[in-house]
Every structure is written in C-alpha cells, then in structure tokens.
C-alpha positions as CSV (number, residue, x, y, z in Angstrom):
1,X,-40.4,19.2,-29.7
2,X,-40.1,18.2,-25.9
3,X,-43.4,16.7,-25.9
4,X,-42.1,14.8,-28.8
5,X,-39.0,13.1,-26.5
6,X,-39.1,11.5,-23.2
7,X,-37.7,8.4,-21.1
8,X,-39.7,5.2,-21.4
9,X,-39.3,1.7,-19.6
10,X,-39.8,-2.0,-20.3
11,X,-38.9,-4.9,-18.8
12,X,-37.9,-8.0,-19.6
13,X,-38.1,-11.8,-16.8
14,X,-36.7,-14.2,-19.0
15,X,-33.3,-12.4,-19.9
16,X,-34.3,-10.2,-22.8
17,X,-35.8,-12.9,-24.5
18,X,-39.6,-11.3,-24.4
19,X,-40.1,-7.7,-23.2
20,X,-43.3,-5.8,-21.3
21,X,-45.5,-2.7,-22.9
22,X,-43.6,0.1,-21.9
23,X,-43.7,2.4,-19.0
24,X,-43.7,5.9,-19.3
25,X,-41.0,7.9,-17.0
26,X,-40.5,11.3,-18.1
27,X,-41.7,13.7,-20.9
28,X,-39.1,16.4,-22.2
29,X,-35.9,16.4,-24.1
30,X,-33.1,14.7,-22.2
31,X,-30.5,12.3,-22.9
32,X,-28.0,9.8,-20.9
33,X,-30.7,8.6,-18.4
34,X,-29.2,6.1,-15.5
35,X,-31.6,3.9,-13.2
36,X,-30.4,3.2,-9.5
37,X,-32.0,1.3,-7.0
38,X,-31.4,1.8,-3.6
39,X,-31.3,-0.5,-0.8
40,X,-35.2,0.8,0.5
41,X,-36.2,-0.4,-3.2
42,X,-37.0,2.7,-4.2
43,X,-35.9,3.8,-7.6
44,X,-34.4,6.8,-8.7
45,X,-34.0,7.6,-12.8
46,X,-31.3,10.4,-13.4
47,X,-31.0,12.5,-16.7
48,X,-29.4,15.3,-18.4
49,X,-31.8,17.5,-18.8
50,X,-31.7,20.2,-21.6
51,X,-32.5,23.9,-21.6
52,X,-34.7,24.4,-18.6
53,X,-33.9,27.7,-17.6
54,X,-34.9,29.9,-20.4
55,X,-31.5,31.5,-20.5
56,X,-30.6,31.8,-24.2
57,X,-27.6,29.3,-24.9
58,X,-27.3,25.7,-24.4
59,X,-28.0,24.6,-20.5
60,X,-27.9,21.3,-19.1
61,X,-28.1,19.5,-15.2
62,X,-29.0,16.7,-14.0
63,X,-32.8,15.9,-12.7
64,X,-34.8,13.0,-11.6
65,X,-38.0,11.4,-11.6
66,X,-38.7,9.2,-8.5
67,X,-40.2,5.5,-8.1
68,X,-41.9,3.9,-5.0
69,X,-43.6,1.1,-6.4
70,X,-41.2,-0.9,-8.6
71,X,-41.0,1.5,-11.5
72,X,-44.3,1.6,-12.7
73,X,-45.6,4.5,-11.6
74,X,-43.2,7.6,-11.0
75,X,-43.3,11.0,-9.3
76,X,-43.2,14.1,-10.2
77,X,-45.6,12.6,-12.9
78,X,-44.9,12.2,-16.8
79,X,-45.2,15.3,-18.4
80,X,-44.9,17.4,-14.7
81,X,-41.1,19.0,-14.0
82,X,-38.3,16.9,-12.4
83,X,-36.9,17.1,-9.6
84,X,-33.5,19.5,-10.3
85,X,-31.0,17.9,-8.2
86,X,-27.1,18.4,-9.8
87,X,-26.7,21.7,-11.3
88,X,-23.3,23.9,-11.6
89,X,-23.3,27.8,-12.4
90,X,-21.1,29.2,-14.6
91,X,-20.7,32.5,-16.9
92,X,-19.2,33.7,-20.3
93,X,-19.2,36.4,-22.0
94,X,-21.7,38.1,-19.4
95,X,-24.0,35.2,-20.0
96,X,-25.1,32.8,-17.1
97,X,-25.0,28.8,-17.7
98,X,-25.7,26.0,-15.9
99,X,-24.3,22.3,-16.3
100,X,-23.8,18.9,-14.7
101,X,-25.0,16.1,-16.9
102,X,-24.5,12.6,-18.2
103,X,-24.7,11.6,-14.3
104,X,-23.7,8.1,-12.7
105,X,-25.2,7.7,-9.3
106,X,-24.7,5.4,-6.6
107,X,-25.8,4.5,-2.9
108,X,-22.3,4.4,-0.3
109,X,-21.9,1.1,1.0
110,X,-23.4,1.2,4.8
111,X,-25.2,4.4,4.8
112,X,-28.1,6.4,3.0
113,X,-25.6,8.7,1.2
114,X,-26.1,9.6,-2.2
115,X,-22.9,9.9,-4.4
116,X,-22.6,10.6,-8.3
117,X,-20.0,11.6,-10.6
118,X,-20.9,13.8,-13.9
119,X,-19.6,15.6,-16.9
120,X,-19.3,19.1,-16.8
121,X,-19.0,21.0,-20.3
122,X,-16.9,24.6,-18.5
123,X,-16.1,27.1,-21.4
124,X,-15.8,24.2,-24.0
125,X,-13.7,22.0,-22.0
126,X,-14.9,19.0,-20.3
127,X,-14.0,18.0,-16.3
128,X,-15.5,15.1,-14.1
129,X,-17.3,16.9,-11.4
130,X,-18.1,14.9,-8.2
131,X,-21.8,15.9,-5.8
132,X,-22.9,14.2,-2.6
133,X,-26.5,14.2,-1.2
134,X,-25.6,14.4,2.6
135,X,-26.0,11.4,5.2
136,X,-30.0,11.9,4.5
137,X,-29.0,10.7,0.9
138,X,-31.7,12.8,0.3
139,X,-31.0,15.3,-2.5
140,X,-31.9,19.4,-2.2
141,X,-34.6,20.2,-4.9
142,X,-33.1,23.3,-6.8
143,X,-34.4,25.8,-9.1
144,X,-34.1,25.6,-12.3
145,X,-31.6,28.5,-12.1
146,X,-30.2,27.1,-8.9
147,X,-27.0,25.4,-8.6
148,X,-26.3,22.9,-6.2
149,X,-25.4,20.5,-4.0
150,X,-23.3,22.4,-1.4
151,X,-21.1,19.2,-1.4
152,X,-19.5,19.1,-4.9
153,X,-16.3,18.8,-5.9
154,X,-16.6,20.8,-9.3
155,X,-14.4,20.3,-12.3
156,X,-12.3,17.8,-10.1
157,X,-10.3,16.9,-12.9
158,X,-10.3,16.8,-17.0
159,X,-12.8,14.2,-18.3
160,X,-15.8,13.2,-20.1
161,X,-18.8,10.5,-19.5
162,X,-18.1,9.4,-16.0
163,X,-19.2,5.9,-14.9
164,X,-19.3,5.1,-11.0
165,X,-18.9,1.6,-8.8
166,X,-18.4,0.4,-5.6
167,X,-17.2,-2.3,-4.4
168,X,-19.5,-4.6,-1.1
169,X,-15.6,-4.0,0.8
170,X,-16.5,-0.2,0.2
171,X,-13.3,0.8,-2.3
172,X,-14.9,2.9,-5.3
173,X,-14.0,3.2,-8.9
174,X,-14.8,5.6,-11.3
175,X,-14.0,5.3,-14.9
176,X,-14.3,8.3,-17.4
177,X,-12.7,9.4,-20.8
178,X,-10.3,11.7,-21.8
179,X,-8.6,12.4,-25.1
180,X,-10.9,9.2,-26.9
181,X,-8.8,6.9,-23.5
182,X,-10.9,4.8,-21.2
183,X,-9.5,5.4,-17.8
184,X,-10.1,4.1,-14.0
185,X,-9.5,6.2,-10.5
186,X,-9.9,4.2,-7.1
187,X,-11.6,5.9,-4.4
188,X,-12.1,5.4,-1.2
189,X,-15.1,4.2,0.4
190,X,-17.2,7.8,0.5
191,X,-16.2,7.9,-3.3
192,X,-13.8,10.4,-1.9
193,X,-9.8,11.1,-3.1
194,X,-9.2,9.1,-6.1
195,X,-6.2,8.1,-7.0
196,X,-3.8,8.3,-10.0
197,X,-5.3,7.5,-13.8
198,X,-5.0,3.9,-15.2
199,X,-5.7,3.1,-18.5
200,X,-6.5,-1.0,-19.5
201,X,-7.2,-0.5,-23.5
202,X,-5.2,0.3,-25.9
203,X,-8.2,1.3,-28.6
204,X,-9.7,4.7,-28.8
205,X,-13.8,5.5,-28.4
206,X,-16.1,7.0,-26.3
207,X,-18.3,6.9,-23.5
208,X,-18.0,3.3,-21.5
209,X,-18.8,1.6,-18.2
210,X,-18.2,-0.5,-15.3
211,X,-19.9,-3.6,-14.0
212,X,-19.6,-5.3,-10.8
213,X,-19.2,-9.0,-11.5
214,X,-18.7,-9.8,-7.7
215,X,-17.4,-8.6,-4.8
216,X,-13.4,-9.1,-5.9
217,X,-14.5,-8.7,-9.8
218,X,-15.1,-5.5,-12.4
219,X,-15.4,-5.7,-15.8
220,X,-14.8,-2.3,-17.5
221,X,-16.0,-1.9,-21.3
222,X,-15.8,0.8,-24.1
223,X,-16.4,0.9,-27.4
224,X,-13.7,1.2,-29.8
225,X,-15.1,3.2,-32.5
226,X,-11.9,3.0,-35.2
227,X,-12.8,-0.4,-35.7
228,X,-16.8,-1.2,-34.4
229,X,-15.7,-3.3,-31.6
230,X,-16.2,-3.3,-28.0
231,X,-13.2,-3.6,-25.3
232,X,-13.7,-5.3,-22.3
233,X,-11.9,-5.7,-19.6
234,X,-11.6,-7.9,-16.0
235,X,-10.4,-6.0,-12.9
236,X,-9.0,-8.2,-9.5
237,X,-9.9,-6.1,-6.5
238,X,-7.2,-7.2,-3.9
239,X,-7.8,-6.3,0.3
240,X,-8.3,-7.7,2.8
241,X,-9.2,-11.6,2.6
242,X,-10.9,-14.0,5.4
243,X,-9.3,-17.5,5.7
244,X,-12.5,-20.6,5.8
245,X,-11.8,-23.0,8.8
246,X,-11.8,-25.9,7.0
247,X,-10.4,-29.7,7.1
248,X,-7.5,-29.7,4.4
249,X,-5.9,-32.7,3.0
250,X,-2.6,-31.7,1.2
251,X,-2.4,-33.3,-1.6
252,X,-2.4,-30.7,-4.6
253,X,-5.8,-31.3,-5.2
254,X,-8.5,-27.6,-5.2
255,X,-11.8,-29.6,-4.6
256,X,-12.0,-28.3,-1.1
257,X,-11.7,-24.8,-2.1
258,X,-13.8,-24.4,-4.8
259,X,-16.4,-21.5,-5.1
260,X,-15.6,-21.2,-1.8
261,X,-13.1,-18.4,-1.0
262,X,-11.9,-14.7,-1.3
263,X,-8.9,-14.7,-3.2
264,X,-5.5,-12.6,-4.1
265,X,-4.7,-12.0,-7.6
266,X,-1.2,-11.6,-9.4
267,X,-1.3,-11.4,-13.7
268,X,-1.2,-7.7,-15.2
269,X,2.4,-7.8,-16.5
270,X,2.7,-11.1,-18.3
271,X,0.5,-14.2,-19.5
272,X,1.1,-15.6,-16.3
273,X,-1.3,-15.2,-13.2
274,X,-2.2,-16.8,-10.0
275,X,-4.4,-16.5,-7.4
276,X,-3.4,-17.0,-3.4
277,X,-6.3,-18.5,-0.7
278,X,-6.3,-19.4,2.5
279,X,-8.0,-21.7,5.2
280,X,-7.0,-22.9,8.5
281,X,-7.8,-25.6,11.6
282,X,-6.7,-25.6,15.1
283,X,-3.0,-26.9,13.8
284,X,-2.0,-25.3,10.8
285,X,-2.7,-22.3,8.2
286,X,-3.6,-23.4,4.5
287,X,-3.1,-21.7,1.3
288,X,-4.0,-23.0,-1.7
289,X,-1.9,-21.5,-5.0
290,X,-3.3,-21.5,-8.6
291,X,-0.8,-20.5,-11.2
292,X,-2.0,-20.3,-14.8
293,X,1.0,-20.4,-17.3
294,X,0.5,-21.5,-20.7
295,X,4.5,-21.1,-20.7
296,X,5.7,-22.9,-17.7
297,X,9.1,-23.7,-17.0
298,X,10.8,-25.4,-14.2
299,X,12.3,-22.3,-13.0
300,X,9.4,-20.4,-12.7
301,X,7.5,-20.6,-9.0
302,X,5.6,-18.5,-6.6
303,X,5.9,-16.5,-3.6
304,X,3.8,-16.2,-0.4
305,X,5.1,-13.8,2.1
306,X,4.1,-13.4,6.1
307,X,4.4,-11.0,8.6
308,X,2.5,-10.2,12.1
309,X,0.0,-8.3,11.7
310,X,1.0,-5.7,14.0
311,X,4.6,-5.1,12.7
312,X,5.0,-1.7,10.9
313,X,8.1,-3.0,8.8
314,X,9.8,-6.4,7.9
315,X,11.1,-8.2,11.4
316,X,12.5,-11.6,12.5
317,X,8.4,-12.4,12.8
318,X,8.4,-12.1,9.0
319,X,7.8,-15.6,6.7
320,X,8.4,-16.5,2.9
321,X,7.3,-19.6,1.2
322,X,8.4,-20.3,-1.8
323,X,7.2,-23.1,-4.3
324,X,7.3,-24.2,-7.8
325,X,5.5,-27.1,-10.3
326,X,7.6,-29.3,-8.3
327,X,6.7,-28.8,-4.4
328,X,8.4,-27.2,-1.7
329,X,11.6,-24.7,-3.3
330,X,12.3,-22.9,0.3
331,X,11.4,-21.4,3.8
332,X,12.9,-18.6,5.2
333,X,13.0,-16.0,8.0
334,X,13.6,-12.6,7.8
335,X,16.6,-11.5,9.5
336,X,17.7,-8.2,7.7
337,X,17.8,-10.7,4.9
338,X,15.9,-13.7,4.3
339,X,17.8,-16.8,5.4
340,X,16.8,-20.3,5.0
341,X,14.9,-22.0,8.0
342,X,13.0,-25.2,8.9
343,X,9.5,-24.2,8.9
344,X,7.7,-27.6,9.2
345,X,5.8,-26.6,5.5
346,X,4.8,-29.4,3.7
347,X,3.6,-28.7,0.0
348,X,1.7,-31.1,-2.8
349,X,1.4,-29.6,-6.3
350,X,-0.2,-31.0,-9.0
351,X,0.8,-30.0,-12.9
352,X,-1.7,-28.8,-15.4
353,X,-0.8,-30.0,-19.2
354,X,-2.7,-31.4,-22.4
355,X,-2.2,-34.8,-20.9
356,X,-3.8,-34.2,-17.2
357,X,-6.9,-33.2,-15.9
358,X,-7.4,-29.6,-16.2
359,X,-8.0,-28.3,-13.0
360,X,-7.6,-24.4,-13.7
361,X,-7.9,-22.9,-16.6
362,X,-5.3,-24.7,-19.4
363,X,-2.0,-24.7,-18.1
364,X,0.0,-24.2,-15.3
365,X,0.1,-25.8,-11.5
366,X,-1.5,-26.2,-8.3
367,X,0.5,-26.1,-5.0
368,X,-1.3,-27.0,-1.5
369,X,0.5,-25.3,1.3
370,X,0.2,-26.6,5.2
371,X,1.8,-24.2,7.7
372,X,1.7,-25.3,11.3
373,X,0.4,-22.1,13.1
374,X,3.6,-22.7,16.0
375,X,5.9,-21.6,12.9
376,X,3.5,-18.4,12.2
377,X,3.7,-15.1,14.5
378,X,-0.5,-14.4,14.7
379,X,-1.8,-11.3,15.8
380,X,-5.6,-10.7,16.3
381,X,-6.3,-14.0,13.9
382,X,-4.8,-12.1,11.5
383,X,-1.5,-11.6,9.3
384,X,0.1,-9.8,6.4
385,X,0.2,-11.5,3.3
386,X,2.3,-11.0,0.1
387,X,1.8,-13.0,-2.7
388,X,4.3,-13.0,-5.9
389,X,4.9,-15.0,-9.0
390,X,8.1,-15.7,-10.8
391,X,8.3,-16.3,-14.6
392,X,11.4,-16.3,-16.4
393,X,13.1,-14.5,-13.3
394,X,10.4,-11.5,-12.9
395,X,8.6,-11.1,-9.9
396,X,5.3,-9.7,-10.0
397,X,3.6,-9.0,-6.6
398,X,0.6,-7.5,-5.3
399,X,2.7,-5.2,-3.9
400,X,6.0,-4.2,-2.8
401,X,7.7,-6.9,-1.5
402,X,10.0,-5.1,0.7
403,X,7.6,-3.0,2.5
404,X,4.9,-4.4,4.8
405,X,2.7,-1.1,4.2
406,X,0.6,-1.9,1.6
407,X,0.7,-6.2,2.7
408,X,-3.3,-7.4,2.6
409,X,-4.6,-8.6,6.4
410,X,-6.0,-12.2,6.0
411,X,-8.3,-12.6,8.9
412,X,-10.3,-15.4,10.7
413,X,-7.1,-17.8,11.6
C-alpha cells in the first residue's frame, strides 16, 4: 500500500556509531532515493516515483521533496505530492508512459545549475538519459502527466543505474552499467559531451557509485554479485597542476612536499606508478618524483618532459629530464629529435627497499629535481608538462609523448 512505503531519515555524529529517531521525508511507493546538498544548504531528496499518473501500466519519474532547515522538516509535507521534476513521455502499443528514474543529481561547479543523469526503461531497453535545471538551478514543477525538462538529453546512450560526480577543477564523471559492466564517461565541466566508455573491473554486478575522495581522487565501487564481493576502485584525475614557492634542498629527501601539493599520476598499465610535483623560488623550478616499483631494476627510470606554454607543437623550447634510482640519466633539447644538452639539472634520489626507511609506499625511489629557470622557456608562469615512467623498456605517459596537445599547464612559477 503507498501509505504503507515512504522515505525516512536518521542521522548519525559519531560515524555511524549511534543513530537519531528518524525523520520522516516522504510517504508513497518509491525506490532509489539520492540526497544532495547544495551550496545554499538547502537539501534536495530525489526519487523514482511509481505510478502517479493513473495510466494503466507501469510509470515511473523522478520527484522531490525539498529541505530548508537541515533535513528535518521537508516541503511539500509527508504524505502531500512531490514535486515532479524529471519525467520523459513515451508510447506503445497506443498506450502513453512516462519514465526517468533512479536519478543522480548534482550542483555544477561555480553556478546554481542543476544537473542529473537517470535511467530510462524505453520499450524494455534501458538508456542513460541526461536533464538540466537552467542557470536558475531551479527545476520546472510538472504534471504528473507532463514531461520535462526542456533541456534533456533523452536516451543519450545504452545504460542502466547512472551515478554522477564532479570534480572542484570542474571535469565530470558519470559511471553507469551496461550488460552486468561498471563503466566511466568524462564530461566536461556542464556535465556536457562525455567521452568514450572505460571499464576498471573485471567482475560482473549491478548498480554502483562514485565517491569524491579529493580534488585529484575517485573511488568507483560496484558490487560483484557472482561472488558477494564489492569492487572498488581509485581514479587519478590529471589537469592542470599549480607549482608551491617553496625553499627546496635537493637531496632526495619528500619532507618538504608532503601533504602539500597537486600532483601528476602515471600507474594503469603495470605494478609500477609514480607521481610528478612541482615547486619553484626565484632561481630554479623543482619537481619532486615518487616511483613505487615493488620490481625495480636499474634500467627502469622516469621521464619529465617541458615545453613553453604557448607552443602548439614540440620546438627547440621543448625540455626532457630523464632520471633513474641512481640520479641524473640525461638532459636534452628538442631539435626535430631530442639531443643531449647541458641543462645545469642537478638530481638526488633516494632508494626505497626492505632495508631503508620507507618513504613512499614499499618499494621503489625518490628523485629531487632542481632546474634553474635560465635553462626553462616560461610563458605566463606556466609550462607544459609530460610526465612518463619506464619499466622494463615501456613507457607509460600521461599522455602522448610526441604531441604537446594534451601536455598538462603547471602554473604559479
């Protein structure tokens, strides 16, 4: 019976350990509710709501209840009808439907626009379907027999149980299912033209989600129901990166850097990762290299390439450092090839083993890298930076290593 379902609250200050009496939200049938607060405070609770147009068949959207004080009290009131914000029309067999449900909702970086991705169930077949509120992020208040927003991108693409994030740098993510497969599309900052599918987990399942961990950091999770487990997975965001003026002593020690600094991130292919920073003073540019290899060998080494920030393609301005568990391996220009050239770089690493210190995680190296800014072409305070690793002679970069288009600005030199 609807009176018999509904959408309570309660709340917990001591992480889950103890929880409050429960606060009633909204009275009907419903499943798949999602809590957002915006940056006002106010609170909005989204649903699927279930058969609220009296057309015979099985109907669904999305509707809201509304919260101005916290979430304990919440408008329209419990047991009054939601708000009907996210619907879609469609027709079979000379019968009328509506859908839109299982919605994830969130607030674009830097504006009051509203943005949420659902599941839409069309003839049978699921799709992701995108809506947007408008600049007002206020959303129209449909009919029940209504569809709406004008803004929707409807059945953008196949798909089921759509999760959505955004990133503090404005990039957006959106993770969904298809075919029991957890995947991820990057959007841009209006949660706008995603790109190509990537799937992290080899397990099958349903449903899943996406947490923001910090502003370079997602973890993605889904449950992988052939075996009762849960999959969970760590995501690097790599753009653009501001360097810290700091006071650097170069000697292959991180204490300077730590917990300090936006970072790059190389490590899908392989065991190995690393991660690429960068400070500066009035003389030289710093980067600090972290290389976790729990298989290191003396060959193995990494990569930071540098090019003006205004170039459009790889020119005599163009730098690449290259350095391994034992210091300084070159410097060169680029000169339709990279040639070896005096640089003034000096580099201290320090060695990561069972019998030292650890000073990242297990294994692997640290390299401290001093560049004097005379040697460096900077544009703006900026430059391009590529950042590789080399383990048992394959590069992996953060991107393509012989074009500067997709190169990451590091700022603030």
């Amino acid at each position: 019976m609807p009176k018999d379902a509904g959408i309570e609250m309660r709340r917990s200050t001591d992480n889950g350990v103890t929880w409050s009496e429960p606060v009633s939200v909204y009275q009907g049938v419903n499943w798949e509710p999602y809590l957002l607060e915006l940056s006002s405070g106010e609170i909005h609770c989204y649903f699927t709501d279930s058969s609220r147009t009296g057309i015979e068949g099985k109907d669904t959207g999305t509707a809201m209840v509304i919260s101005r004080d916290g979430g304990q009290t919440w408008i329209p009131s419990f047991g009054s009808i939601p708000y009907y914000v996210i619907r879609m029309k469609w027709e079979q067999d000379g019968k009328t439907y509506f859908n839109h449900q299982m919605p994830s909702v969130i607030q674009l970086k830097g504006s009051d626009e509203l943005a949420a991705a659902v599941e839409t169930n069309n003839r049978g077949t699921y799709y992701i379907s995108l809506a947007y509120s408008g600049e007002d992020g206020e959303w129209d208040h449909l009919d029940a027999d209504q569809e709406g927003p004008a803004d929707s991108d409807n059945l953008s693409f196949l798909g089921s149980a759509p999760y959505l994030s955004q990133f503090p740098s404005g990039e957006t993510v959106l993770s969904y299912n298809q075919s029991s497969t957890f995947y991820m599309k990057m959007g841009d900052a209006k949660a706008r033209n995603f790109g190509s599918a990537y799937s992290p987990f080899s397990g099958k399942g349903y449903w899943g989600t996406l947490n923001l961990v910090n502003p370079h950091q997602l973890v993605g999770a889904m449950p992988d129901t052939s075996n009762g487990t849960i999959m969970l997975s760590q995501f690097i965001l790599n753009h653009r990166i501001n360097a810290v003026r700091r006071n650097v002593k170069v000697d292959g020690n991180n204490k300077e850097w730590v917990n300090t600094d936006h970072a790059l991130f190389v490590g899908e292919k392989s065991q190995v990762q690393g991660t690429l920073r960068c400070s500066c003073d009035d003389k030289n540019v710093y980067f600090l290299v972290e290389v976790l290899d729990r298989s290191l060998l003396r060959g193995d080494y990494a990569t930071v390439y540098l090019s003006p920030d205004d170039s459009k393609s790889l020119t005599n301005g163009a730098k690449r450092i290259q350095v391994s568990m034992d210091g300084l391996k070159s410097t060169e220009t680029y000169a339709g090839k990279w040639n070896n050239a005096e640089m003034g770089v000096e580099v201290k690493t320090y060695v990561c083993n069972d019998t030292n210190e650890d000073r990242i995680d297990n294994y692997g190296y640290i390299a401290e890298i001093s560049v004097p800014r005379s040697s460096l072409t900077i544009s703006s305070g900026q430059v391009l930076v590529n950042f590789s690793i080399t383990d048992n002679k394959e590069e992996e970069a953060v991107s393509d290593v012989s074009s500067i288009s997709r190169w990451i600005p590091v700022a603030g030199l």
